[in-house]
C-alpha positions as CSV (number, residue, x, y, z in Angstrom):
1,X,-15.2,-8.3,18.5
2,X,-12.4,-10.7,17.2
3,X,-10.3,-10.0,14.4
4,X,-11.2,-12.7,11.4
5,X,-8.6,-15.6,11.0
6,X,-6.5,-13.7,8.0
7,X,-4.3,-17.4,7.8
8,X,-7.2,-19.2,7.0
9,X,-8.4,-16.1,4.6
10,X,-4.9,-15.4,2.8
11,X,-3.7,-19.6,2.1
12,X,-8.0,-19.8,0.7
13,X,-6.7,-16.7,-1.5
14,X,-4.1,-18.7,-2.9
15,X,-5.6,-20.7,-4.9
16,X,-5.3,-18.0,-7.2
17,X,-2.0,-19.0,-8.5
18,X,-3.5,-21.9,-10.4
19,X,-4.5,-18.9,-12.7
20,X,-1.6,-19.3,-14.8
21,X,-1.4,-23.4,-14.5
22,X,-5.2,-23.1,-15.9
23,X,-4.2,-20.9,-19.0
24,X,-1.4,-24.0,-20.0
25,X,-3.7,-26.7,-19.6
26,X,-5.7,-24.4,-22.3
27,X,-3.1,-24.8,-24.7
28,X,-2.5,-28.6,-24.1
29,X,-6.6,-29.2,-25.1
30,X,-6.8,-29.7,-29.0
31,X,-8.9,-27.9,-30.8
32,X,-12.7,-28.7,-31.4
33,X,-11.8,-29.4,-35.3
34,X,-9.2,-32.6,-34.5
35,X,-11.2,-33.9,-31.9
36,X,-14.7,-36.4,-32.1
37,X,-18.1,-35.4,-30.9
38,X,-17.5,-36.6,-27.2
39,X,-14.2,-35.5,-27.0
40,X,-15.1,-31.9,-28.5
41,X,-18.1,-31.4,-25.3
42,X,-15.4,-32.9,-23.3
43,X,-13.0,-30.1,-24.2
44,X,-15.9,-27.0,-23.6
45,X,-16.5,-28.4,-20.4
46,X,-12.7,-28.8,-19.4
47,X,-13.0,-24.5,-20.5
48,X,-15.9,-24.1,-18.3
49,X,-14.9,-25.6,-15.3
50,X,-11.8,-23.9,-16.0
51,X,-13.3,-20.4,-16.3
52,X,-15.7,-20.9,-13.3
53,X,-12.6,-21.9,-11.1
54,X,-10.6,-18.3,-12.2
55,X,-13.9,-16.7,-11.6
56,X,-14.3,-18.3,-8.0
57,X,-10.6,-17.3,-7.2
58,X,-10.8,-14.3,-8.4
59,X,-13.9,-13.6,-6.1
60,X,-12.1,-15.0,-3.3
61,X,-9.6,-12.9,-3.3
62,X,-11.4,-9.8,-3.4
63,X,-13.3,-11.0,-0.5
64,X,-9.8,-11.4,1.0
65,X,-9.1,-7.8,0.6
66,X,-11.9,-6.2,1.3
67,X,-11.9,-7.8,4.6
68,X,-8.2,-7.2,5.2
69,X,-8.9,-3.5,4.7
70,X,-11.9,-4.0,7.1
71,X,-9.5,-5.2,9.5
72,X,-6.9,-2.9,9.0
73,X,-8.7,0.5,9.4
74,X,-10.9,-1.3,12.0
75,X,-14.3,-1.0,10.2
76,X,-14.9,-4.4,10.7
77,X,-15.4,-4.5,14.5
78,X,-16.1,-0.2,15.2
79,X,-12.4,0.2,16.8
80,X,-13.0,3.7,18.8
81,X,-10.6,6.7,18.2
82,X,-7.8,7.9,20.3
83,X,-7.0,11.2,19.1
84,X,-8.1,14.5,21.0
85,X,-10.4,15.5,19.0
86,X,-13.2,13.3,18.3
87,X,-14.2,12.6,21.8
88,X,-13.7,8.6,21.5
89,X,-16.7,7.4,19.8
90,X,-16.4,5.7,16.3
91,X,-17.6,7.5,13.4
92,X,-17.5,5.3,10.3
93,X,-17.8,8.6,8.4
94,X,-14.7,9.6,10.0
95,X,-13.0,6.4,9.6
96,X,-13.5,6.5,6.2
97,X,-11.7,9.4,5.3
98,X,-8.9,9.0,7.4
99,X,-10.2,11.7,10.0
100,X,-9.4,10.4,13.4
101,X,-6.7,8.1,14.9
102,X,-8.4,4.3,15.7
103,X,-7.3,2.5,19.3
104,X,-6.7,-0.9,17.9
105,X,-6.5,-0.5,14.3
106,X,-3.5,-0.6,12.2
107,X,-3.6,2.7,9.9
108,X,-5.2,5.8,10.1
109,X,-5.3,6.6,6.3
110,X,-9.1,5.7,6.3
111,X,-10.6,3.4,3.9
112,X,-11.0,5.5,0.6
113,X,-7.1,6.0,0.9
114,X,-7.1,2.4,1.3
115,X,-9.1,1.9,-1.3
116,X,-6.8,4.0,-3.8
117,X,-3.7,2.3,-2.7
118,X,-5.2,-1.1,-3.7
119,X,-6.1,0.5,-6.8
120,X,-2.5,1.9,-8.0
121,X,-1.1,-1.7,-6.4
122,X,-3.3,-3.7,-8.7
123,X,-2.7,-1.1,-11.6
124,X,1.2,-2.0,-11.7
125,X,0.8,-5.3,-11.3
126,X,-1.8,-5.8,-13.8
127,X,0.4,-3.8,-15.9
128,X,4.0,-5.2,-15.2
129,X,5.1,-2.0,-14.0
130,X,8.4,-3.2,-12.5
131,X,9.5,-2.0,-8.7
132,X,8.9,-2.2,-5.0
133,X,6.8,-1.0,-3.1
134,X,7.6,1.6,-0.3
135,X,5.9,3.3,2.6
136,X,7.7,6.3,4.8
137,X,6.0,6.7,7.7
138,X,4.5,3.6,8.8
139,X,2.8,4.2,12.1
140,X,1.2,0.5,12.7
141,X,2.1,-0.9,9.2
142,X,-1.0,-1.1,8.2
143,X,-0.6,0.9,4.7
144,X,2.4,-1.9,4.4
145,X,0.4,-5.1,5.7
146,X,-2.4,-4.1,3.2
147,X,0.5,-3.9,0.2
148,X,2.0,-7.4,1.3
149,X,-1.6,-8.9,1.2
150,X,-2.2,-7.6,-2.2
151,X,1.2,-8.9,-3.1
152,X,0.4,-12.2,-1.6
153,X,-3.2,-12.5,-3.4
154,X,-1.1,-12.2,-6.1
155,X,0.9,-14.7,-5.9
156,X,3.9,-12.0,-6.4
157,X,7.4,-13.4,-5.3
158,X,9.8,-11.0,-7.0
159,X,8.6,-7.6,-5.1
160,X,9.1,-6.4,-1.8
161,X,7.6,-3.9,0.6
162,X,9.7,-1.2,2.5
163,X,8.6,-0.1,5.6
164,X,10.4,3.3,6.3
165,X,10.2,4.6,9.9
166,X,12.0,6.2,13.2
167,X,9.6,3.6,14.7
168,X,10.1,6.6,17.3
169,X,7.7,8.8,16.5
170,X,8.4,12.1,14.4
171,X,11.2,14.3,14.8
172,X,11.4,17.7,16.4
173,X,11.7,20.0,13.7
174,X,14.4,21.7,12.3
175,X,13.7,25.2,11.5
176,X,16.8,26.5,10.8
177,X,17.2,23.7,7.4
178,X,13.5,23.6,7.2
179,X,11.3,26.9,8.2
180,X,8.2,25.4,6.7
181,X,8.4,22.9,10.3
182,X,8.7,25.8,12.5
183,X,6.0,25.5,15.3
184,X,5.2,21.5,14.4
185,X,4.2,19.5,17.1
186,X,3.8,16.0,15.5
187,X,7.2,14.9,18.0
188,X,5.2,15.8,21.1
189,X,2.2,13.1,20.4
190,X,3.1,9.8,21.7
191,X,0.7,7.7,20.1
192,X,2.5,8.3,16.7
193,X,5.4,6.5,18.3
194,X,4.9,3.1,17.6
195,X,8.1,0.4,17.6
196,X,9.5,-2.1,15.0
197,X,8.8,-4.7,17.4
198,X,5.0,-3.8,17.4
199,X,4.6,-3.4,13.9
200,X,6.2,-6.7,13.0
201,X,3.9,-8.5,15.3
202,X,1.4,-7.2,13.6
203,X,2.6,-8.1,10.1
204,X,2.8,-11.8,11.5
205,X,-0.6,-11.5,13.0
206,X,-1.6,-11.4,8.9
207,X,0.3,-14.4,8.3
208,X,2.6,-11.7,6.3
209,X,5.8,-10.9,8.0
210,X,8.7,-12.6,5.6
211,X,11.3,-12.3,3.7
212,X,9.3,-9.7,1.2
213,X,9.1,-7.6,3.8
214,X,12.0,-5.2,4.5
215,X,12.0,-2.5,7.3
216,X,14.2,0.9,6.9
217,X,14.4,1.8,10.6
218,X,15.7,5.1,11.5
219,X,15.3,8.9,10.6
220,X,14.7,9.5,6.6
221,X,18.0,11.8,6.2
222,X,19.7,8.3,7.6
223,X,18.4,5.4,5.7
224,X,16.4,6.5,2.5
225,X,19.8,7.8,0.6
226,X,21.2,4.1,1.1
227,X,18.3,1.7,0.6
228,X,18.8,-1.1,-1.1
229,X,16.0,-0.3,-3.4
230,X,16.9,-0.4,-7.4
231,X,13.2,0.1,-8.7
232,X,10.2,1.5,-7.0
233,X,6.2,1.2,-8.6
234,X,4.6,2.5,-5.1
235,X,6.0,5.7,-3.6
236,X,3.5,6.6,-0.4
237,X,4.6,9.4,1.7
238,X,3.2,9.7,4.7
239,X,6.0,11.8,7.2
240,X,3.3,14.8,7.7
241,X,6.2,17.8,7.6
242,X,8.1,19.6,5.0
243,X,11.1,17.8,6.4
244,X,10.0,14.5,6.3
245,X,8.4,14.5,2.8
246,X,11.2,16.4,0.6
247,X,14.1,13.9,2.1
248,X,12.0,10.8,0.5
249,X,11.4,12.4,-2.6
250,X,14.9,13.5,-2.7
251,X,16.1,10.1,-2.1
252,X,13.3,7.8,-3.7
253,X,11.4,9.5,-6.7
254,X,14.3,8.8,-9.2
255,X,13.8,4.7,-8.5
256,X,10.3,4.9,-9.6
257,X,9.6,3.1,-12.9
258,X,7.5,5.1,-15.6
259,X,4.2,3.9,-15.1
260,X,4.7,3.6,-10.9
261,X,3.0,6.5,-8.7
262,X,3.6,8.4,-6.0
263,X,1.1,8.7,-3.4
264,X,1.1,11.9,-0.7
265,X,-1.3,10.9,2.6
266,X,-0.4,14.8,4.3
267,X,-1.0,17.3,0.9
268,X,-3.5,19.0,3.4
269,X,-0.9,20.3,5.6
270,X,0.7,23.3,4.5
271,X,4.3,21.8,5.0
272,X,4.0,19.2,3.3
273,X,2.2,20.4,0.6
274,X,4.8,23.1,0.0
275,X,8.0,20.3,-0.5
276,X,5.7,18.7,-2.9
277,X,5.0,21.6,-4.7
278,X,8.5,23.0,-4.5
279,X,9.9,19.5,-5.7
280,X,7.7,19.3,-8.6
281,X,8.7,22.4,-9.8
282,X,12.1,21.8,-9.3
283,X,11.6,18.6,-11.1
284,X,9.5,19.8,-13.9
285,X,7.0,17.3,-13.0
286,X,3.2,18.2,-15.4
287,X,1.8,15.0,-14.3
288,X,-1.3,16.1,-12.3
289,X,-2.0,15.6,-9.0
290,X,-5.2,13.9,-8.4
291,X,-6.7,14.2,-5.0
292,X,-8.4,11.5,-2.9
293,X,-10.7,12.6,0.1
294,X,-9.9,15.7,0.9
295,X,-6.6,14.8,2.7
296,X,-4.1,12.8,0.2
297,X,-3.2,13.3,-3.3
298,X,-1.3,11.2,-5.8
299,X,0.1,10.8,-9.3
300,X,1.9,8.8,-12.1
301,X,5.1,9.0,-13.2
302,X,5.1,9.8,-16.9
303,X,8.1,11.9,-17.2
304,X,10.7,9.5,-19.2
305,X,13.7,11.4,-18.4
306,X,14.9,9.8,-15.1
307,X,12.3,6.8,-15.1
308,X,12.8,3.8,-17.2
């Protein structure tokens, strides 16, 4: 099955930013008391036609992302698996929580962890929580294509999205600095290898590779220390070892803005659940950690101390 046109979908989603051109021409109608009869049912029917139009937009662009999530996690056209253990045939249940690895799609994360991270995106938005927004480990860009689109729908100019990535696939692991990656095998599967050049075609595929999109390619320990990030509202981990996962909080989780969230795809694996356990403790993070299918957890940043 073909992939929808998402140029046509996203430029009919902007429309939306005649949201805030609609709340001016609000002030510039005079009240009903210094107007005439005509000119008073001529003003409620400028606010009605007015409402309806926010009301239209804001349907259309939830239509927009629902069906870019569709796409995304391949939903939409029944994109069968590649991984080794689900035999090849699509299982929506699967799909839906993230449980296999699609052929065509662009993420794996499944669509309730889609779902969430359009939640927490629209959350900060909605609520002016300042920052960019960041993914480390990107496999397809998927995760990051979906946070541009919601940025986009938006209409919001002033934050970017980081794409983090070897763009090589994982790294062997280093037991003697980490011991909790002794044994991993993430290095040896070749699908997870996926290159910059692959990813960004399919960011333009979306209509939404620019200049809000900025990739961080090479290994964590290399590029997440020197970012040019000054505030974060999105923090998604998803680097599935101990290794992987402390290096970005080490480097990121001070940029977050109180209010922003962090977001943890791999808490089901033992590694990676033990760096975010360890760093929390360090940190003397109490915020809780709320899962999401079984697989990923997340929470907000309500610690003042290092967050402003």
């Amino acid at each position: 099955m073909r992939q929808p046109n998402f140029k046509i979908l996203r430029h009919l989603s902007i429309g939306l930013i005649f949201h805030t051109m609609i709340r001016k021409d609000f002030e510039r109608v005079p009240s009903a008391g210094s107007v005439g009869p005509f000119k008073a049912r001529r003003r409620r029917q400028t606010l009605s036609d007015s409402h309806d139009f926010v009301t239209a937009a804001m349907k259309m662009r939830n239509r927009y992302l629902n069906v870019l999530e569709a796409s995304l996690t391949g939903t939409l056209y029944g994109d069968a698996p590649i991984d080794p253990w689900t035999g090849g045939k699509y299982d929506p249940n699967k799909r839906a929580l993230g449980r296999d690895w699609p052929g065509l799609a662009q993420t794996m994360i499944g669509s309730a962890r889609m779902r969430n991270l359009r939640h927490l995106c629209e959350t900060v938005i909605l609520n002016d929580v300042p920052g960019d927004f960041i993914e480390t480990g990107v496999w397809r860009g998927g995760a990051c294509i979906f946070m541009r689109g919601i940025l986009a729908s938006y209409a919001e100019t002033q934050r970017r999205v980081f794409a983090a990535d070897s763009f090589a696939g994982l790294p062997p692991p280093s037991p003697e600095l980490y011991a909790a990656d002794a044994g991993d095998i993430h290095h040896t599967h070749t699908q997870l290898a996926i290159s910059r050049k692959d990813v960004e075609e399919n960011f333009r595929r979306y209509d939404l590779l620019d200049e809000q999109v900025v990739f961080l390619e090479g290994w964590f320990k290399d590029t997440l220390p020197s970012a040019p990030i000054q505030k974060l509202a999105i923090l998604r981990l998803d680097g599935d070892m101990y290794e992987s996962t402390i290096q970005a909080l080490d480097a990121l989780y001070r940029k977050l803005s109180y209010g922003g969230f962090v977001i943890i795809d791999d808490y089901f694996l033992a590694p990676c659940a033990q760096a975010v356990n360890e760093f929390r403790n360090r940190e003397g993070i109490t915020s809780p950690l709320i899962p999401i299918d079984g697989c990923a957890v997340w929470w907000r940043v309500t610690d003042l101390a290092n967050h402003d």
